[in-house]
C-alpha positions as CSV (number, residue, x, y, z in Angstrom):
1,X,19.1,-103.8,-45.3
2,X,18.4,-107.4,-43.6
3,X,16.4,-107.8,-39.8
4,X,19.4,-108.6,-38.4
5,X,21.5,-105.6,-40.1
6,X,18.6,-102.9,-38.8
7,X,18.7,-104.2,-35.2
8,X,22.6,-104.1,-35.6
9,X,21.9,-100.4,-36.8
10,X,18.9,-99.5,-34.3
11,X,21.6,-100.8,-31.5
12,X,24.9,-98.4,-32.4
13,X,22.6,-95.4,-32.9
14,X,21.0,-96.3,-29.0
15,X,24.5,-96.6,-27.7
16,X,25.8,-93.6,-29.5
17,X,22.8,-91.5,-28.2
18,X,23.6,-93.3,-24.5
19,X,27.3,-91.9,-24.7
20,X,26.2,-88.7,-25.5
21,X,23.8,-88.6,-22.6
22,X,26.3,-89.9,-20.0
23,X,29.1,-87.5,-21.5
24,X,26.5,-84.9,-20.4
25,X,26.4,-86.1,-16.8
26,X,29.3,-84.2,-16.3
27,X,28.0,-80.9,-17.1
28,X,25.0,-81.3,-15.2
29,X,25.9,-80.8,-11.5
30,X,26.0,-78.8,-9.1
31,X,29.3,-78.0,-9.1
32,X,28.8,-77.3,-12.7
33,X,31.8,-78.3,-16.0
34,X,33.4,-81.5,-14.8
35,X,37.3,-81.6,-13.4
36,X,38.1,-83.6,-16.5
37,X,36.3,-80.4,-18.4
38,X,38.9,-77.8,-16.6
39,X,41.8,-80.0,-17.2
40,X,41.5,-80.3,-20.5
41,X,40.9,-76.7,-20.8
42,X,43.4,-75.3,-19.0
43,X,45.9,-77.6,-20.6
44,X,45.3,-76.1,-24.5
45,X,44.8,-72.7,-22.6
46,X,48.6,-73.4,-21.4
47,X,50.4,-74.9,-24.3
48,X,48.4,-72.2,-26.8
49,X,50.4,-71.9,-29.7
50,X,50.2,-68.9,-32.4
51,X,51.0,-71.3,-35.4
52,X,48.2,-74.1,-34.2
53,X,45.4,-71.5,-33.5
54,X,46.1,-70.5,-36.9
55,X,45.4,-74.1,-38.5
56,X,42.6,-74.6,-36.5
57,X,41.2,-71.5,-37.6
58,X,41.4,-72.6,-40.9
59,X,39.8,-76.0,-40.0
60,X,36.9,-75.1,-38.2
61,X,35.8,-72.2,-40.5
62,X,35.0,-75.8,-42.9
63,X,32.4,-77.2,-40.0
64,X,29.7,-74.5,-40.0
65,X,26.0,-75.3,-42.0
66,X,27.1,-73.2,-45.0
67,X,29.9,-75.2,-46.0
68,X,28.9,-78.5,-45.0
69,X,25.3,-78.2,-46.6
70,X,26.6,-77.6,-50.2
71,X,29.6,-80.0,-49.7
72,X,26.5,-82.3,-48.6
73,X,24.9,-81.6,-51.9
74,X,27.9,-82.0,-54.2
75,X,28.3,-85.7,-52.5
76,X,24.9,-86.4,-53.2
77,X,25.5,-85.8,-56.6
78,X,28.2,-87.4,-57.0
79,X,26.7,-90.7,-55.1
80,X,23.8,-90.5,-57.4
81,X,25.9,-90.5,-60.8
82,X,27.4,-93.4,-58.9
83,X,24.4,-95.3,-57.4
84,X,21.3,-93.4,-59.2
85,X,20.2,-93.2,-56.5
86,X,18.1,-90.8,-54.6
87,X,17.5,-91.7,-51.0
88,X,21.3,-92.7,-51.0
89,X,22.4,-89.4,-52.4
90,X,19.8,-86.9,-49.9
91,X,21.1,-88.9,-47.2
92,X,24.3,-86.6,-46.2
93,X,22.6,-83.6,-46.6
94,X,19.5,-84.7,-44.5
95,X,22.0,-86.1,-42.1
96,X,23.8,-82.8,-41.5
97,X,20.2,-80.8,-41.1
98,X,18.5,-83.4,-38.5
99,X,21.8,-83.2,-36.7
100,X,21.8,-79.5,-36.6
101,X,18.5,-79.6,-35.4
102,X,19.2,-81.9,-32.6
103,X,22.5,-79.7,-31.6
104,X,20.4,-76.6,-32.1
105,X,17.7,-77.8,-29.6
106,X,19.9,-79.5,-27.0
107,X,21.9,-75.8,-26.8
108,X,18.6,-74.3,-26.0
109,X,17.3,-76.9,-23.2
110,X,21.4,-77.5,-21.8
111,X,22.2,-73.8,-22.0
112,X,25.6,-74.5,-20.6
113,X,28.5,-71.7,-20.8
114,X,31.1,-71.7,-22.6
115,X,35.0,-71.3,-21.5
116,X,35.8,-68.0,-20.2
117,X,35.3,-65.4,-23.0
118,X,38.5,-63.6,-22.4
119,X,40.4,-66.8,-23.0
120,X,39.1,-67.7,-26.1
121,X,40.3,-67.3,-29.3
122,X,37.5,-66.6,-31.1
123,X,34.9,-65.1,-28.9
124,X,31.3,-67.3,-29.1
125,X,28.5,-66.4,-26.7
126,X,25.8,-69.0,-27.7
127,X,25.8,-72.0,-25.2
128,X,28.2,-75.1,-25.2
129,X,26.9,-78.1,-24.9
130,X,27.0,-80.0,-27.9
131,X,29.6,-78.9,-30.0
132,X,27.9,-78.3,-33.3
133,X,31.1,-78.0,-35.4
134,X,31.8,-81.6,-34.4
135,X,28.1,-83.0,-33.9
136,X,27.4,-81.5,-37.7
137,X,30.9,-82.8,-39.1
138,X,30.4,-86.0,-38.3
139,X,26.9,-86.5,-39.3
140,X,28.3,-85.6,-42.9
141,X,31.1,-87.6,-42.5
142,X,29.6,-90.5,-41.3
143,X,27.0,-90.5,-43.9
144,X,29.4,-90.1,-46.5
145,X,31.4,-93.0,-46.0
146,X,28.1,-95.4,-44.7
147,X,26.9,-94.6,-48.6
148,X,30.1,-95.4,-50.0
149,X,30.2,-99.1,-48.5
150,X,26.6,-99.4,-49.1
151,X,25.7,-97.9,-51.8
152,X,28.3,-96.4,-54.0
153,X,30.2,-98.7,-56.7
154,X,33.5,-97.7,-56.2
155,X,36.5,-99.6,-55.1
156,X,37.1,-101.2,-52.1
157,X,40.6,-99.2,-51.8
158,X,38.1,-96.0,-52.2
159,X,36.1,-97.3,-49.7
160,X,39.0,-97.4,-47.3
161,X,40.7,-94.2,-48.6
162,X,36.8,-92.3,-47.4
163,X,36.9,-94.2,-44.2
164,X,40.3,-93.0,-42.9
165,X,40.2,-89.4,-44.1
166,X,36.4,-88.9,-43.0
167,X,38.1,-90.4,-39.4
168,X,40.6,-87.7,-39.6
169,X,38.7,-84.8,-40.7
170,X,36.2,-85.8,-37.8
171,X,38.3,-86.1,-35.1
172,X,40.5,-82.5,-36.5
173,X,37.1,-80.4,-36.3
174,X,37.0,-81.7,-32.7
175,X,40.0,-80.4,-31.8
176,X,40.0,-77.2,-33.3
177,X,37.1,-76.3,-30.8
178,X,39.4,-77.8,-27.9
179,X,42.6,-75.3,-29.2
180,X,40.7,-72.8,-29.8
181,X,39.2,-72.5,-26.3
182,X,35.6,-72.3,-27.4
183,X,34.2,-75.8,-26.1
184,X,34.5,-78.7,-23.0
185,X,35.7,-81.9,-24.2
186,X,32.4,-83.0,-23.1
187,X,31.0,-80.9,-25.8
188,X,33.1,-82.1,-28.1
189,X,32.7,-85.9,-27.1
190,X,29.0,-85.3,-27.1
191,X,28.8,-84.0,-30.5
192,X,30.8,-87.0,-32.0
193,X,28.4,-88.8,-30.5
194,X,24.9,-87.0,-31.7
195,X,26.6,-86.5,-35.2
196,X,27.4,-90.4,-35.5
197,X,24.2,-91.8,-34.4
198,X,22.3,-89.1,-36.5
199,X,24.4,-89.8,-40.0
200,X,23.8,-93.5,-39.0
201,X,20.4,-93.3,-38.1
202,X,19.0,-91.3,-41.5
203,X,21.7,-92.9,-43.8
204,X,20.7,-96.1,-42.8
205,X,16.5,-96.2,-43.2
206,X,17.3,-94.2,-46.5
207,X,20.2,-96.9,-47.4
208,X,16.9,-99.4,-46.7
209,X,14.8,-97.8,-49.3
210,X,17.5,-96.9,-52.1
211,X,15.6,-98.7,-54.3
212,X,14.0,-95.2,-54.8
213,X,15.4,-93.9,-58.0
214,X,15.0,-92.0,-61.1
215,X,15.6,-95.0,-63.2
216,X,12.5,-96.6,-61.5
């Protein structure tokens, strides 16, 4: 990676990281979640539907740490048989764990509640704000398909093929948390946001080194 693509890089991550902080603004008053926060809510709370909660129950069960580490691991093969090599292929899985880290840590110091308990449809007690699910998602996701344009020598139809289901499975996880009744928007905004500048953060400095491999 060039000077000019690593400021390009250092730049998205800052603005991604600034979105996620303003998107917290909301949360952080007096008055506590944001109007656009209750809207949202109560909308999905009033056009709940048996048929959707049941997809996105099925969806989200695929965004906690013990599916998306091993999926992270079977990628990493797979980019190594492709690129052979290893800092491309650790860089999902590393994504996903610093991202869980930072989700893990901002829980602790936001300590924000969740909607109402009796309203969700599956009952969480740990705090809000991010929404893992969708911060740890997309860290994966991002990585994934920064490696493939990168990295990976596959086609450029592949490439696009990555791009536009890795958009889709990102911005599904999000709203399972949303029907569901388990998270704000702003947690779910936020987490786009953490998991996007965290996959492109560790993806890219290990994208810069890639000439670490085993055929070295």
């Amino acid at each position: 990676m060039n000077s000019v693509g690593g400021r390009r890089l250092a730049a998205l991550v800052a603005i991604l990281a600034v979105c996620a902080w303003v998107t917290s603004l909301g949360i952080h008053s007096k008055t506590g979640v944001s109007h656009l926060d209750q809207s949202v809510w109560q909308f999905f709370v009033d056009h709940d539907s048996s048929g959707l909660q049941s997809v996105a129950r099925f969806v989200t069960s695929f965004g906690v740490l013990s599916v998306l580490l091993p999926v992270a691991v079977v990628v990493g093969v797979l980019v190594w048989v492709r690129s052979r090599s290893v800092a491309a292929a650790i860089a999902p899985w590393l994504s996903v764990v610093v991202c869980s880290q930072i989700v893990s840590t901002l829980k602790k110091s936001t300590d924000i509640a969740r909607p109402p308990l009796e309203l969700q449809v599956v009952q969480i007690r740990n705090p809000s704000f991010p929404s893992g699910h969708a911060g740890n998602t997309t860290a994966l996701i991002v990585s994934v398909v920064l490696v493939a344009w990168c990295v990976a020598e596959v086609s450029r139809r592949t490439k696009m093929w990555v791009s536009i289901g890795g958009a889709v499975i990102v911005a599904a996880m999000g709203l399972t948390r949303l029907v569901l009744n388990v998270h704000w928007l702003s947690d779910v905004l936020a987490g786009w946001c953490i998991g996007a500048a965290a996959g492109l953060a560790i993806t890219g400095v290990l994208v810069a080194v890639r000439p670490l491999n085993l055929d070295a």
